[in-house]
C-alpha positions as CSV (number, residue, x, y, z in Angstrom):
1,X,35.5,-53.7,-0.8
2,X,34.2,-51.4,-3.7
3,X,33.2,-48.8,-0.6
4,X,36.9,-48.8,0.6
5,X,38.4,-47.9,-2.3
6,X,35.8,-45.1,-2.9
7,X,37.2,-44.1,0.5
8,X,40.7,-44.1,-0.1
9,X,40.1,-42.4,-3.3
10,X,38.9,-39.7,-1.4
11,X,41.4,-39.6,1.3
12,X,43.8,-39.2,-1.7
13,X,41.8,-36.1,-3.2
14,X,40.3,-38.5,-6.4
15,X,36.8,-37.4,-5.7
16,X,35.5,-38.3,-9.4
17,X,36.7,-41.9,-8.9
18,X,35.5,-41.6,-5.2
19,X,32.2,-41.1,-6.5
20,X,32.1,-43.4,-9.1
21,X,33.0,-46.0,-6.7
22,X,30.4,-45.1,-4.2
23,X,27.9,-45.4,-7.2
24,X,28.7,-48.6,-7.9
25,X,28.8,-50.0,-4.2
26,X,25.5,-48.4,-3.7
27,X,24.1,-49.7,-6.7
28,X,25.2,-53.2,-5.8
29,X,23.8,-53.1,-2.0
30,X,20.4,-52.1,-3.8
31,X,20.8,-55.1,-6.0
32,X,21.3,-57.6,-2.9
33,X,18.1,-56.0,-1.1
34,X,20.8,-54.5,1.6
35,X,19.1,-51.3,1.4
36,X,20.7,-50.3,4.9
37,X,24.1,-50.7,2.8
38,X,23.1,-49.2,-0.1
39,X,22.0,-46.0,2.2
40,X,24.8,-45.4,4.1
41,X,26.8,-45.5,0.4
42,X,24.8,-42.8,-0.6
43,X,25.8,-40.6,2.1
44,X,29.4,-41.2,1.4
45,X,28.7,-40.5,-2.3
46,X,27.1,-37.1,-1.3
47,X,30.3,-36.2,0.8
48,X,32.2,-37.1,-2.0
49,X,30.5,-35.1,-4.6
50,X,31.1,-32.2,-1.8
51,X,34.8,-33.3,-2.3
52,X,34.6,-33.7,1.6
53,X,36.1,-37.0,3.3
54,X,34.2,-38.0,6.8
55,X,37.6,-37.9,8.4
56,X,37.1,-33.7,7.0
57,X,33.1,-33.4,7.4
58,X,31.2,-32.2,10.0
59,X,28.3,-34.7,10.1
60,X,24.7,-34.6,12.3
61,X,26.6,-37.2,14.4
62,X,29.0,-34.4,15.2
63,X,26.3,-32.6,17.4
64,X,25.4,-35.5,19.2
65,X,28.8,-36.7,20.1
66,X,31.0,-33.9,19.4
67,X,35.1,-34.6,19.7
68,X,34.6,-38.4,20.2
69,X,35.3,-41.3,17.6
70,X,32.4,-42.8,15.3
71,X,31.8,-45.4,13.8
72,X,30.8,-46.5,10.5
73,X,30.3,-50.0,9.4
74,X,30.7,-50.8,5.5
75,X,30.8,-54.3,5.0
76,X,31.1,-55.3,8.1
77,X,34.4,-53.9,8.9
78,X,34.7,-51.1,11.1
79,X,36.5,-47.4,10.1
80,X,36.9,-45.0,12.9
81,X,36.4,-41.1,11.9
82,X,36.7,-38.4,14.3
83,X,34.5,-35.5,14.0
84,X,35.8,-32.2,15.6
């Protein structure tokens, strides 16, 4: 839940609390030994520290499956970003 909120703070232009949120859901996936989690937390902290949303950055994925809908799993719910 913490990684949603860190999401819609970015979607809203709050990067500082973005990141701050991100910290904390990445810390806490490290703490449970869900060090998948905890990774893909990190990467959403870095685009937030670029003040960059994934719905806005143009990620590796975007090279390998360019115009198409990813997905990216964060807490086991699913959020669809397009990457143009």
């Amino acid at each position: 839940m913490i990684g949603t909120l860190a999401a819609a703070y970015a979607e809203a232009g709050q990067f500082a609390n973005a990141v701050e949120a991100a910290h904390i859901a990445e810390t806490l996936s490290s703490l449970t030994n869900r060090k998948d989690v905890a990774t893909k937390y990190s990467k959403m902290r870095s685009l937030y520290e670029a003040r960059m949303t994934p719905s806005t950055a143009r990620l590796p994925d975007a090279a390998v499956y360019p115009a198409t809908i990813s997905r990216l799993t964060l807490s086991g719910l699913n959020f669809p970003f397009v990457f143009a």
